[in-house]
PDB file of N, CA, C, O and CB in Angstrom:
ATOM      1  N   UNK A   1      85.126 108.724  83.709  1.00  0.00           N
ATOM      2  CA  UNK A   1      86.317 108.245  84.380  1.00  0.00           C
ATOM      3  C   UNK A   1      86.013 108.171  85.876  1.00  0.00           C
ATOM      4  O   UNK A   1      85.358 109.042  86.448  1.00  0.00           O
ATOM      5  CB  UNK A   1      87.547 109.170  84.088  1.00  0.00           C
ATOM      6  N   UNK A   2      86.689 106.727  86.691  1.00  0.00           N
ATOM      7  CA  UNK A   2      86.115 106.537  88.023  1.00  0.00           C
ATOM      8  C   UNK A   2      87.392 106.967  88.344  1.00  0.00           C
ATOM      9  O   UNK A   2      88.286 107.123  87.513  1.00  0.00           O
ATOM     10  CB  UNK A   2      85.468 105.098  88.607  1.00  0.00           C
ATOM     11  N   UNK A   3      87.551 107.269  90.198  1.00  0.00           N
ATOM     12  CA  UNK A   3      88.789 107.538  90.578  1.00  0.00           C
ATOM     13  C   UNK A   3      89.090 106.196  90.517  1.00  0.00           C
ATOM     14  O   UNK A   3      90.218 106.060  90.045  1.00  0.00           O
ATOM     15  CB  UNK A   3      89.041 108.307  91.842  1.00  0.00           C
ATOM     16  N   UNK A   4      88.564 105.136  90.793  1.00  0.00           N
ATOM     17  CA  UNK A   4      89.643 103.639  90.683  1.00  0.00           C
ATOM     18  C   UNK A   4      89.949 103.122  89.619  1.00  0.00           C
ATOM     19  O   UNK A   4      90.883 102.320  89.597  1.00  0.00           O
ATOM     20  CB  UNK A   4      89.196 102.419  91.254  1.00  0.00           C
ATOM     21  N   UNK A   5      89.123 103.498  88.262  1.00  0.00           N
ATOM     22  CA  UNK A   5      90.174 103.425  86.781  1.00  0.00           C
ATOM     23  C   UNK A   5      91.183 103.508  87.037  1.00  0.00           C
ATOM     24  O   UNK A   5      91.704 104.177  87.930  1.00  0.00           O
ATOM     25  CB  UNK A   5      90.166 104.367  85.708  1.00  0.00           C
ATOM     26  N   UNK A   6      91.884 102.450  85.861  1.00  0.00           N
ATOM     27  CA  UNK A   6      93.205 102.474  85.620  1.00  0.00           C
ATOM     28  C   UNK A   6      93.529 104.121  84.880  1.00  0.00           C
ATOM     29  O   UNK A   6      94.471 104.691  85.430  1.00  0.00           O
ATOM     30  CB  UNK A   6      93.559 101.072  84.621  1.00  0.00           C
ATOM     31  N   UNK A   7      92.948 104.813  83.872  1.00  0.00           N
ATOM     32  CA  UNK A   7      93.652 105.706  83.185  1.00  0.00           C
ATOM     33  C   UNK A   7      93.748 106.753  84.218  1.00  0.00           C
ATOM     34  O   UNK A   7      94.742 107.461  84.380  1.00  0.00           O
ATOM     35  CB  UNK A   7      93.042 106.111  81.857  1.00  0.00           C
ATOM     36  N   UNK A   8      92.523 106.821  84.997  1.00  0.00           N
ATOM     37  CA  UNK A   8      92.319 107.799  86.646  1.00  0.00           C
ATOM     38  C   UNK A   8      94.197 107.651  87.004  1.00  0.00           C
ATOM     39  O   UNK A   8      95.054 108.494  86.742  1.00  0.00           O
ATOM     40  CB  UNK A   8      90.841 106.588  88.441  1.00  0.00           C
ATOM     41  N   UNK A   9      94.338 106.638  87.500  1.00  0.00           N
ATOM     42  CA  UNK A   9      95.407 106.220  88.689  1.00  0.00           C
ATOM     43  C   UNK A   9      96.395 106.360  87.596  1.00  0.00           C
ATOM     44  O   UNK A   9      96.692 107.536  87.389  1.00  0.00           O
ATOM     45  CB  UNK A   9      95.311 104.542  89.628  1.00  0.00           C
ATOM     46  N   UNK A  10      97.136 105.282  86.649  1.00  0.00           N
ATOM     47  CA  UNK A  10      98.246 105.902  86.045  1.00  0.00           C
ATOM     48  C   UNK A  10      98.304 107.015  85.233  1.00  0.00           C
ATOM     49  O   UNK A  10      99.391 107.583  85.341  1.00  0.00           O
ATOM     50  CB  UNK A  10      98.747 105.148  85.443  1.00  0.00           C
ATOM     51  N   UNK A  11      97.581 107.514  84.497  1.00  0.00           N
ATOM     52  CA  UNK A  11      97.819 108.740  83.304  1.00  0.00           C
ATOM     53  C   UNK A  11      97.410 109.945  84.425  1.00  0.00           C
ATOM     54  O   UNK A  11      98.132 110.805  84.930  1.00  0.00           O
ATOM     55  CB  UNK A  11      96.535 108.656  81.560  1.00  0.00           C
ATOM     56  N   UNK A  12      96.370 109.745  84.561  1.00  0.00           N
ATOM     57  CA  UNK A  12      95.779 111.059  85.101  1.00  0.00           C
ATOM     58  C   UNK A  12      95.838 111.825  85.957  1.00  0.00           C
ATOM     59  O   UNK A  12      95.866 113.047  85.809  1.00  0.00           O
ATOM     60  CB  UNK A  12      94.997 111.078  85.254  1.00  0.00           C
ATOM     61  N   UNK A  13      95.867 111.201  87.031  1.00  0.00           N
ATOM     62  CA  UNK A  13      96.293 111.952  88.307  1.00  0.00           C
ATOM     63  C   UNK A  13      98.029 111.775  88.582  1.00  0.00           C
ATOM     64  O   UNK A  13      98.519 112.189  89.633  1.00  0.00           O
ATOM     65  CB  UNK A  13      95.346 111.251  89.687  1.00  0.00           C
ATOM     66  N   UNK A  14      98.810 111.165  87.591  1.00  0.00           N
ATOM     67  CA  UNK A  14     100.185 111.207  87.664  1.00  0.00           C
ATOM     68  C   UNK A  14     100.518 112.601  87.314  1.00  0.00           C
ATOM     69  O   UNK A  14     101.106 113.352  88.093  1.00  0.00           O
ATOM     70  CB  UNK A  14     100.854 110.183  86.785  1.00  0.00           C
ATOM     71  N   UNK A  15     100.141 112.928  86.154  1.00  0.00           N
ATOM     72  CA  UNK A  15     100.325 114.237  85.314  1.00  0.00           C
ATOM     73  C   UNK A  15      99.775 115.596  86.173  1.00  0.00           C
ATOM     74  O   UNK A  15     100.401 116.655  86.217  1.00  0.00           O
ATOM     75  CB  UNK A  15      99.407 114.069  83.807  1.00  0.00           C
ATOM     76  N   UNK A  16      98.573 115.367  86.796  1.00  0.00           N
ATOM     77  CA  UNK A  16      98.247 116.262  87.700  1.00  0.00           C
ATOM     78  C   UNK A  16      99.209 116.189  88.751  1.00  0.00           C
ATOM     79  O   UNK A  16     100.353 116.366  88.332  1.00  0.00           O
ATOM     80  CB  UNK A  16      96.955 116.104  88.134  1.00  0.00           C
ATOM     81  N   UNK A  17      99.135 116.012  89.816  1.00  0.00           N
ATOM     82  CA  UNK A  17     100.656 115.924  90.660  1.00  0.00           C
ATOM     83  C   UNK A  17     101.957 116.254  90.280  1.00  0.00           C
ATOM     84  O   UNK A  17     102.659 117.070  90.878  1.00  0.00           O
ATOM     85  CB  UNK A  17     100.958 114.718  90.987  1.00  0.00           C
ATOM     86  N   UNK A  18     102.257 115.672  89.362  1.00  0.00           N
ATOM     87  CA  UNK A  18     103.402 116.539  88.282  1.00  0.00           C
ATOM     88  C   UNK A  18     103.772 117.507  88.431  1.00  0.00           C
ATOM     89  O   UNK A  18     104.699 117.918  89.128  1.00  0.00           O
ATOM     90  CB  UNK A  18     103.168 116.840  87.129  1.00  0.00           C
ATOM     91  N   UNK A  19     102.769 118.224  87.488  1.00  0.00           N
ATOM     92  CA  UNK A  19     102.457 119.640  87.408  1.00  0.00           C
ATOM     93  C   UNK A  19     102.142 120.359  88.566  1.00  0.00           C
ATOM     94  O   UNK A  19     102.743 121.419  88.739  1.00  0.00           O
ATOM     95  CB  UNK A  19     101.462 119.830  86.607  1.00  0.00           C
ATOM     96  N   UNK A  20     101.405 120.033  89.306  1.00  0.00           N
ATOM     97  CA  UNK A  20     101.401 120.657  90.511  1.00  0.00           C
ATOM     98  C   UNK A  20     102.158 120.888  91.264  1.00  0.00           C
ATOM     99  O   UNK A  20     102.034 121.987  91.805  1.00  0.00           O
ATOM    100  CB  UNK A  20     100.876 120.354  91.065  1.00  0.00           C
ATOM    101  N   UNK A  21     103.440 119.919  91.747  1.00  0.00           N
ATOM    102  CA  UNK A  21     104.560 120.386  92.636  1.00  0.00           C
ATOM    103  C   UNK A  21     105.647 120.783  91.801  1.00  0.00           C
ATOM    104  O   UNK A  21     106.686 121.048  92.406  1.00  0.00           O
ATOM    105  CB  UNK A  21     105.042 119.329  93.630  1.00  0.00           C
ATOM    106  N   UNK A  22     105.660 120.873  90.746  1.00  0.00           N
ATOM    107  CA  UNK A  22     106.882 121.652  89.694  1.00  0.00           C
ATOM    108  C   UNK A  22     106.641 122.798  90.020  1.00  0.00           C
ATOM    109  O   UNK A  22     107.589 123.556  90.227  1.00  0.00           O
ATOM    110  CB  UNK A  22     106.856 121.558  87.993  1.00  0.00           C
ATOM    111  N   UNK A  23     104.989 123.362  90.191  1.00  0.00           N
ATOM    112  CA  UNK A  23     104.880 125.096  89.963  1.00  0.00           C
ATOM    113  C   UNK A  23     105.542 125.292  91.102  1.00  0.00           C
ATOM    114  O   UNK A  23     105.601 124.244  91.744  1.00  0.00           O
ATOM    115  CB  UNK A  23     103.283 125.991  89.899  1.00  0.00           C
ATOM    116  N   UNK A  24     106.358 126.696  91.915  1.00  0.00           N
ATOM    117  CA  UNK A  24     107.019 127.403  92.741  1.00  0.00           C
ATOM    118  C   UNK A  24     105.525 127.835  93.439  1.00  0.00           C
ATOM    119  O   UNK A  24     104.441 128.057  92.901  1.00  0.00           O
ATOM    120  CB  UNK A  24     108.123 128.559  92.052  1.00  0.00           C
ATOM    121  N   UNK A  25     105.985 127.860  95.032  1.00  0.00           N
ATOM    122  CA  UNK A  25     104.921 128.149  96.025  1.00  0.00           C
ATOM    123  C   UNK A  25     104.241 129.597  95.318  1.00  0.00           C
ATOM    124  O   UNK A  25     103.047 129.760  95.070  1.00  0.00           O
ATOM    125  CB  UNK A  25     105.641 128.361  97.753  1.00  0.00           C
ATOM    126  N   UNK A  26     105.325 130.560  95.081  1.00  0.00           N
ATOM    127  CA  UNK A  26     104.740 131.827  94.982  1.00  0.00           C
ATOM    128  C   UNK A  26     103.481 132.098  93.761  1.00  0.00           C
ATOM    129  O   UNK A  26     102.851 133.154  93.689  1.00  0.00           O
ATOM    130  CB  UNK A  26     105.975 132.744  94.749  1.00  0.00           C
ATOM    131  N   UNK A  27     103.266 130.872  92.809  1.00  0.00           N
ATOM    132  CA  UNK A  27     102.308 130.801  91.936  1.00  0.00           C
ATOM    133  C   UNK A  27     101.506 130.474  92.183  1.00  0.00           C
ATOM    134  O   UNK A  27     101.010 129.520  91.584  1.00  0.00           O
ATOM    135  CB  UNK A  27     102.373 130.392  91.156  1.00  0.00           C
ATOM    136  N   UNK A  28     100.792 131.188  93.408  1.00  0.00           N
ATOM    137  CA  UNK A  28      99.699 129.938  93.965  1.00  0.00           C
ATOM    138  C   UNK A  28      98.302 130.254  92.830  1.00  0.00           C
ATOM    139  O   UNK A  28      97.457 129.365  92.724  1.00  0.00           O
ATOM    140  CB  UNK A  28      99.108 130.233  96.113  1.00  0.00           C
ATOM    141  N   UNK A  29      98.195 131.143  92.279  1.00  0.00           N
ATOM    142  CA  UNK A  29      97.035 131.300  91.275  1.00  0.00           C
ATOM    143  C   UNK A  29      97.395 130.404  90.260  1.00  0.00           C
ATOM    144  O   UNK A  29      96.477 129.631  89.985  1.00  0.00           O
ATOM    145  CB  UNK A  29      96.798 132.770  90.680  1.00  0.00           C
ATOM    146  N   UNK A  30      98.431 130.244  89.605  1.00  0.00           N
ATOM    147  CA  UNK A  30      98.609 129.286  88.719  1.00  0.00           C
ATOM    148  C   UNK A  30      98.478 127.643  89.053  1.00  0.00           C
ATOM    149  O   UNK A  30      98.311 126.627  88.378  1.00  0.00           O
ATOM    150  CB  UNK A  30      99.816 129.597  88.278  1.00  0.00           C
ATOM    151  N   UNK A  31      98.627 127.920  90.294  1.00  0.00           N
ATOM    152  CA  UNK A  31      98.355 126.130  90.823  1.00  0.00           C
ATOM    153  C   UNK A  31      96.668 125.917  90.775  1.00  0.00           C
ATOM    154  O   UNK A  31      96.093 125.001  90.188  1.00  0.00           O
ATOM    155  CB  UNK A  31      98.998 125.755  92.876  1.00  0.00           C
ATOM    156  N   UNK A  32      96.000 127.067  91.590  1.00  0.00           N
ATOM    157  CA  UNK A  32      94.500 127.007  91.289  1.00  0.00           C
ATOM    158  C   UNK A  32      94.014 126.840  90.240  1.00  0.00           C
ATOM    159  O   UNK A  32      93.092 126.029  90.152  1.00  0.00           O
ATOM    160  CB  UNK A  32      93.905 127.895  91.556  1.00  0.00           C
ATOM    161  N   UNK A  33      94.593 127.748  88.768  1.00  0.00           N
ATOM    162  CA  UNK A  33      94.225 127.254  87.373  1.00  0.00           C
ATOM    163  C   UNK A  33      94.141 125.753  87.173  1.00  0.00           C
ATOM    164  O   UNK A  33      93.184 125.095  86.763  1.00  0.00           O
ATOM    165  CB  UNK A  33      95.224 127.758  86.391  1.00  0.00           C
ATOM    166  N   UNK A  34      95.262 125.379  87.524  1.00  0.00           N
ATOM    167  CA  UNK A  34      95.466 124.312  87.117  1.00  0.00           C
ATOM    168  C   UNK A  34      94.493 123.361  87.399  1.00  0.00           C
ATOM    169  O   UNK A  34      93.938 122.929  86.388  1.00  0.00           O
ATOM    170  CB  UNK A  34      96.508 124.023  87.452  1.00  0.00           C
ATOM    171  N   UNK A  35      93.987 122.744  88.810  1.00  0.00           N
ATOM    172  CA  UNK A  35      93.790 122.187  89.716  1.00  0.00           C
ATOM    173  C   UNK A  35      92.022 122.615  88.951  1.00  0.00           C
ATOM    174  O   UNK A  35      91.185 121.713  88.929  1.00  0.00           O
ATOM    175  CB  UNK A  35      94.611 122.661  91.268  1.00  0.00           C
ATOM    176  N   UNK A  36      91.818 123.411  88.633  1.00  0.00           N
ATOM    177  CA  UNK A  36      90.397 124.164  87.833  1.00  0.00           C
ATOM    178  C   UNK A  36      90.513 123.063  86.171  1.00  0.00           C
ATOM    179  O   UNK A  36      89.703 122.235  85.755  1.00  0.00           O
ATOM    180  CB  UNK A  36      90.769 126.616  87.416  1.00  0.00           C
ATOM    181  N   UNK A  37      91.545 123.413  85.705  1.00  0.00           N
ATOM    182  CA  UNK A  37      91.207 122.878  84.408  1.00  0.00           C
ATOM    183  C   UNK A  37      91.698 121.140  84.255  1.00  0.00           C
ATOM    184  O   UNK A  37      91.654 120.397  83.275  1.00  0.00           O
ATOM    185  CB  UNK A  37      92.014 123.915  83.258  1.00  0.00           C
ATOM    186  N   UNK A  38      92.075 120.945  85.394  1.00  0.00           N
ATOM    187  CA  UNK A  38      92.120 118.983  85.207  1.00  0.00           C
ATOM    188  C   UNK A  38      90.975 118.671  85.900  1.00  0.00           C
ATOM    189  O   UNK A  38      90.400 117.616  85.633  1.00  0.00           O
ATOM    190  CB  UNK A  38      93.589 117.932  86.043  1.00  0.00           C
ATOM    191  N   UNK A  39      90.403 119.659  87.029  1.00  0.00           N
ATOM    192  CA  UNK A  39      88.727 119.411  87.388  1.00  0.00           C
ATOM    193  C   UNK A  39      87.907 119.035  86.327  1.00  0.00           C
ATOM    194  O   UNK A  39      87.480 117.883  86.247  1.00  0.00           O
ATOM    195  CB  UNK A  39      87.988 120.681  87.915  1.00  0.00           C
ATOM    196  N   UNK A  40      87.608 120.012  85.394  1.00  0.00           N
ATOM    197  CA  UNK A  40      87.038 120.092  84.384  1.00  0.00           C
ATOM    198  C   UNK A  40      87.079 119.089  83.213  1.00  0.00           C
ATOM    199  O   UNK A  40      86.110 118.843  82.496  1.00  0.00           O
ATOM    200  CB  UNK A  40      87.338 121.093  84.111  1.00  0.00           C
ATOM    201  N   UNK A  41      88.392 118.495  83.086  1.00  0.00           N
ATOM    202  CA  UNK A  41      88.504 117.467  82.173  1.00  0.00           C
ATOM    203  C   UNK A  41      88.339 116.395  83.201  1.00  0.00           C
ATOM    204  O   UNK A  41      87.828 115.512  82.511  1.00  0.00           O
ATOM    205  CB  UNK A  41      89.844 117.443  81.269  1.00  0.00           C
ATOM    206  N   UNK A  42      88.413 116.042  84.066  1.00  0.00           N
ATOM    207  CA  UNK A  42      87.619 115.034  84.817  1.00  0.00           C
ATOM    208  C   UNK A  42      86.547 114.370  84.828  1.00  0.00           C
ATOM    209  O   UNK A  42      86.396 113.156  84.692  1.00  0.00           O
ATOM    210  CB  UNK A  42      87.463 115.284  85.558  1.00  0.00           C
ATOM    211  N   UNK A  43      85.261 115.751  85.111  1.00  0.00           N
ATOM    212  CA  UNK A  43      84.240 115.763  84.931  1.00  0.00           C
ATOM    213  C   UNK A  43      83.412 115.710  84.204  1.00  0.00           C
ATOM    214  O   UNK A  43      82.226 115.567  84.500  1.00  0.00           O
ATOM    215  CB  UNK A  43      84.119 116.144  85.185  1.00  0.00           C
ATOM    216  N   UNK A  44      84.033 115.854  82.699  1.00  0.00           N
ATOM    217  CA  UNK A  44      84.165 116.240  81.167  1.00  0.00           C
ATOM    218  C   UNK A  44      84.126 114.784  81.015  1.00  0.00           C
ATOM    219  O   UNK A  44      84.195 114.278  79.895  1.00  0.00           O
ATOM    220  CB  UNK A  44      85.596 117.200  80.481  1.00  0.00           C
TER     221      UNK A  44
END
């Protein structure tokens, strides 16, 4: 997957962002998980 793919730009990094500003500031370890395991399926 390139970042200028289409599934990159609509599916993928929509859902990441998502999820990311839903979590509450005080979860900041849970935002790092996160941000760790859509790395990984990225790169994957």
């Amino acid at each position: 997957m390139l970042f200028s793919s289409l599934t990159f730009l609509f599916s993928f990094l929509p859902c990441l962002l998502f999820l990311y500003f839903i979590i509450p500031k005080q979860y900041i370890k849970l935002k790092n998980l996160l941000l760790l395991v859509f790395s990984l399926c990225f790169y994957a």
